[in-house]
Structures are given as C-alpha cells and as structure tokens.
C-alpha positions as CSV (number, residue, x, y, z in Angstrom):
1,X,50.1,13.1,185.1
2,X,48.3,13.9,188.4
3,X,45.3,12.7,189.5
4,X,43.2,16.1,191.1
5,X,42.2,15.7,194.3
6,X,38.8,17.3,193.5
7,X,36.9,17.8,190.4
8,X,34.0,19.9,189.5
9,X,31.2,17.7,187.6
10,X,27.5,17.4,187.2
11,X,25.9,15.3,190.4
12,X,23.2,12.6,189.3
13,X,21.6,13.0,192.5
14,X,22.3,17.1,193.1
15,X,21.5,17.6,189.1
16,X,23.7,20.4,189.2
17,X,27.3,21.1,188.9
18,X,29.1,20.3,192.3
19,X,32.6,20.1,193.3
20,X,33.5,16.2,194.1
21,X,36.3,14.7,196.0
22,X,38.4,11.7,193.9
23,X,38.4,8.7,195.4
24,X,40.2,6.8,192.9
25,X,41.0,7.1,189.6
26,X,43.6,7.1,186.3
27,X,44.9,9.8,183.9
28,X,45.9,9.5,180.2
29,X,45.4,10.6,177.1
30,X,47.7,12.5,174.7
31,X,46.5,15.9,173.3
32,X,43.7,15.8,175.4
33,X,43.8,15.0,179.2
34,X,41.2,12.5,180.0
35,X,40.6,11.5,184.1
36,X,38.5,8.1,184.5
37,X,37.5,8.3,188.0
38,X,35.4,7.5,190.7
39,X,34.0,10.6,192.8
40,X,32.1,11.6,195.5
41,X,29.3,14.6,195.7
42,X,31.0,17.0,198.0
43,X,27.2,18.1,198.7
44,X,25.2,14.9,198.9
45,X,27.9,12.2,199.3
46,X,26.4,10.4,196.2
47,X,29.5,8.1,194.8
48,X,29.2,7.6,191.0
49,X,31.7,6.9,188.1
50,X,33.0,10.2,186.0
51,X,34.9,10.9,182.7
52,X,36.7,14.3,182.6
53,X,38.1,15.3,179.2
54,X,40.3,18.6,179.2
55,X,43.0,19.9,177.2
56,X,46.3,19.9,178.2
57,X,48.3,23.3,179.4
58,X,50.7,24.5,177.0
59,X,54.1,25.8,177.9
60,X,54.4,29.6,177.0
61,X,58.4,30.8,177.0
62,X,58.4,34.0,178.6
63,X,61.5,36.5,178.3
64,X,61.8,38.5,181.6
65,X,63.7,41.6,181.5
66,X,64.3,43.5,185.1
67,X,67.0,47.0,184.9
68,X,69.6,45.9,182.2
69,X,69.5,41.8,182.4
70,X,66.7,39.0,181.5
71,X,66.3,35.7,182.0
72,X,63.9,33.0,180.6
73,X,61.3,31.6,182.3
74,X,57.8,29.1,181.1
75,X,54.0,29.6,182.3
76,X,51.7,26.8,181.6
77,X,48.8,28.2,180.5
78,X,45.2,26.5,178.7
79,X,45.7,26.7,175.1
80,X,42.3,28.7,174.8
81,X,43.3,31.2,177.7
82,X,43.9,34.6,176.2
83,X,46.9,36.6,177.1
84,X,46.9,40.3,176.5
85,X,50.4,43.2,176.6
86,X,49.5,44.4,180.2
87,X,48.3,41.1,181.8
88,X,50.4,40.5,184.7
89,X,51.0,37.2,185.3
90,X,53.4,34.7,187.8
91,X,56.6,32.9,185.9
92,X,57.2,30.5,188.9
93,X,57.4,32.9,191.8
94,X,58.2,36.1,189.9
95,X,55.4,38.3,189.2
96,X,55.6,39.9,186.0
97,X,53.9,42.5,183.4
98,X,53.6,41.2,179.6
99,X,55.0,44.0,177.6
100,X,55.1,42.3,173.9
101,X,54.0,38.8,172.7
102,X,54.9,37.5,169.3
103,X,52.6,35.1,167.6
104,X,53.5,33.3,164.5
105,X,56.2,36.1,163.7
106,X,54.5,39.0,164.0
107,X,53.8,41.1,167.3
108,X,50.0,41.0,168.4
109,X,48.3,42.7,171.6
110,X,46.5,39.8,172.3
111,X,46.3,36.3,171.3
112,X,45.4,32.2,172.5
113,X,48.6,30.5,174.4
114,X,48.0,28.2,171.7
115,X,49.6,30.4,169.2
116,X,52.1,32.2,171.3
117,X,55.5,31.7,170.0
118,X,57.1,34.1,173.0
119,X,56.1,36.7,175.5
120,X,58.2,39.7,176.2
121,X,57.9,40.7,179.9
122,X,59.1,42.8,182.7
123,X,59.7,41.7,186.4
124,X,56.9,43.4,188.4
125,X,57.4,42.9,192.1
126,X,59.4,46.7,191.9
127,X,59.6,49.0,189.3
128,X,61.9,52.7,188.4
129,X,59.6,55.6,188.9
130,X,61.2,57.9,186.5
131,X,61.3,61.7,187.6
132,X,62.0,65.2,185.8
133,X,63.0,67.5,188.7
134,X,63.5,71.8,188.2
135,X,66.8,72.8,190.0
136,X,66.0,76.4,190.0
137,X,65.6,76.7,186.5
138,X,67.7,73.6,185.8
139,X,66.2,70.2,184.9
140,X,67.7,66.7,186.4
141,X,66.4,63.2,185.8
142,X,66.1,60.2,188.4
143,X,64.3,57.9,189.6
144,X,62.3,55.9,192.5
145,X,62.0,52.5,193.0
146,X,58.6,51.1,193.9
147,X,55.7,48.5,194.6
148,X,53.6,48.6,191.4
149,X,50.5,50.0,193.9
150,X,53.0,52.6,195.8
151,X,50.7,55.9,196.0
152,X,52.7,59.3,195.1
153,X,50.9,62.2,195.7
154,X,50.8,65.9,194.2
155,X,52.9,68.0,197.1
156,X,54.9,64.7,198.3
157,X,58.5,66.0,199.5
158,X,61.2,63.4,198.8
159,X,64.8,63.5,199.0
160,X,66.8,62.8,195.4
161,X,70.6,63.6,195.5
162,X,70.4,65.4,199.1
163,X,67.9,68.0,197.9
164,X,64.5,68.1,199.2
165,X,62.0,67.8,196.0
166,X,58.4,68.5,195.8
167,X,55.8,66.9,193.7
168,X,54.0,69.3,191.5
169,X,52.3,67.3,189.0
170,X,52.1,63.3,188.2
171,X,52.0,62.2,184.1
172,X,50.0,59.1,183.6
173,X,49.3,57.4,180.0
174,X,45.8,59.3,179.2
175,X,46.5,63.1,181.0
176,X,48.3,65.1,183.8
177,X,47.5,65.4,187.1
178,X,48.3,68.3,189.5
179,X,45.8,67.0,192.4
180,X,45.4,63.9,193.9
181,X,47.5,61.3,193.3
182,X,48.8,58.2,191.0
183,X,49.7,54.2,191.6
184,X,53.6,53.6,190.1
185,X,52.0,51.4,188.1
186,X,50.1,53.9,186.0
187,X,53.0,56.9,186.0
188,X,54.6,57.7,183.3
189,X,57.1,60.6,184.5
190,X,57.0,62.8,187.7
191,X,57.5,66.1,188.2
192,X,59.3,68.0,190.8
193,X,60.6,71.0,192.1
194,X,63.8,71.3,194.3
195,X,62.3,73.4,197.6
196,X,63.7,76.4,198.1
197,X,65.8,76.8,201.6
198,X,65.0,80.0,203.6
199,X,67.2,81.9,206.2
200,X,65.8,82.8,209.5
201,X,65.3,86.2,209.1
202,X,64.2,85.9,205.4
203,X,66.0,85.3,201.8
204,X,66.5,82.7,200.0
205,X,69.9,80.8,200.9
206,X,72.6,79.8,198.5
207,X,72.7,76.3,197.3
C-alpha cells in the first residue's frame, strides 16, 4: 500500500481540520487501512504525529456493453459509497452509465459497493440517438451518434440516407417536446420529417 502524499486531519495548533503534507510514515492493516505518520500543518507548519484509520476500497466488477459487444472492467470504490442505475462513473479511462446493478441476486436501483455483486453498464463517451423519420407518409428508423451533452434542437435539418430531415419534435423520458431543445443524454426517440424539395417555378418534385 501507498503512503498519501497528503492527508486531511485535525491540527493541534490550527484546532481545525487542515490538509497536511506526509513527511514520513507506514501503511498496514487488513480490513481496515491504518497510516502511522508523521505530518506537517499545511497552514501553520506545526509537525505532530497522526494515526489515520480508513476502510479499504472494494473492487466492484463492472460489465460494459458498447453497440453489440462488452467487456469487463473493476472500479474501486469505498465500501459505504453508494452507487445508483444512472450514476456515471470511470472504469479505468472509459466513462460509463450504470444501467443495472445486482446485489446479492436480486436487481436493486441503488445499493453500498459493499454489497454489489455486479454492475451492468454502458460505454458513455458516445451514444445512438435513435430517430423515427416520415417519408411522405412513410416511416423509417435510424440513428445518430453523439456526445452524451450533444444539443438537438426542434427544426434542426440533418441528412439521414441522402435525404434532408427536419426535426419536429424531441421524446424525452417524462414528456414531448416540440420547442426548444434536448441533451442525447435525455432523448428517448426523435422525430423527423423528410423536407419536401420544390421546383423553381413551384410544385413539389419527385423523389
């Protein structure tokens, strides 16, 4: 185990909670991480003797799904620190959204690492934007990829299979909207419309 540079711990002289820089010191303990150490008041300079107990970070599988393939990843998280379905969280360097945890068999919403047997998730650095788009009185599906905080906006154009679609109204998990505009995050479905192409002169043009 090791030794922090820095702790944060009550100063004799301050009398109040103060980060400290270790000077020199030793780690053990089993379930519980103990730091015998000396340290020195970030704030005053006082030097004085300190005993840090903590508990130790548990490793917490995570199951990452991104499109059609997973892989498995850990997080070390404090065994009192609560994880919730819709926390996002880092698995090494990928960012990811919890979508299911299971905790002692059963599925839970929210629950201590301590008794987290696995955590479904899904990679969350991009995600599918799904659309419904109305071909002149036919209806397509596709989709978008996006940043989580990508902004679409009601009366956006964008191109899907070489037609030029508009945005007419935005489904998010409460309601729909038909003004303003949603994160990718929040969307459910989108709604288009494939714009109608004029002739000079007037009429609508043939597809």
């Amino acid at each position: 185990m090791t030794v922090p540079a820095s702790v944060l711990v009550e100063c004799p002289q301050c009398k109040c909670e103060t980060l400290h820089e270790v000077l020199s010191g030793r780690m053990g303990g089993k379930s519980v991480s103990v730091l015998e150490s000396t340290v020195k008041c970030k704030e005053c300079e006082h030097v004085h003797h300190v005993t840090v107990k903590s508990a130790k970070p548990v490793e917490v599988p995570f199951v990452i799904s991104w499109l059609e393939t997973s892989s498995r990843g850990k997080v070390l998280l404090g065994p009192d620190e609560v994880l919730s379905v819709g926390d996002e969280v880092m698995c090494g360097d990928i960012p990811t959204l919890v979508t299911s945890i299971e905790s002692k068999g059963a599925r839970v919403k929210s629950t201590k690492a301590s008794r987290i047997d696995a955590v479904w998730a899904k990679k969350f650095d991009k995600l599918r934007v799904l659309f419904s788009i109305n071909n002149h009185g036919k209806t397509f599906s596709d989709f978008m990829m996006a940043v989580p905080d990508e902004e679409f906006f009601i009366g956006d154009i964008l191109e899907f299979q070489k037609k030029q679609v508009v945005v007419h109204s935005i489904r998010i998990q409460e309601r729909t909207i038909r003004k303003g505009s949603a994160l990718a995050r929040e969307i459910v479905r989108v709604y288009g419309a494939v714009v109608r192409k004029t002739l000079q002169g007037g009429g609508d043009s043939k597809d």
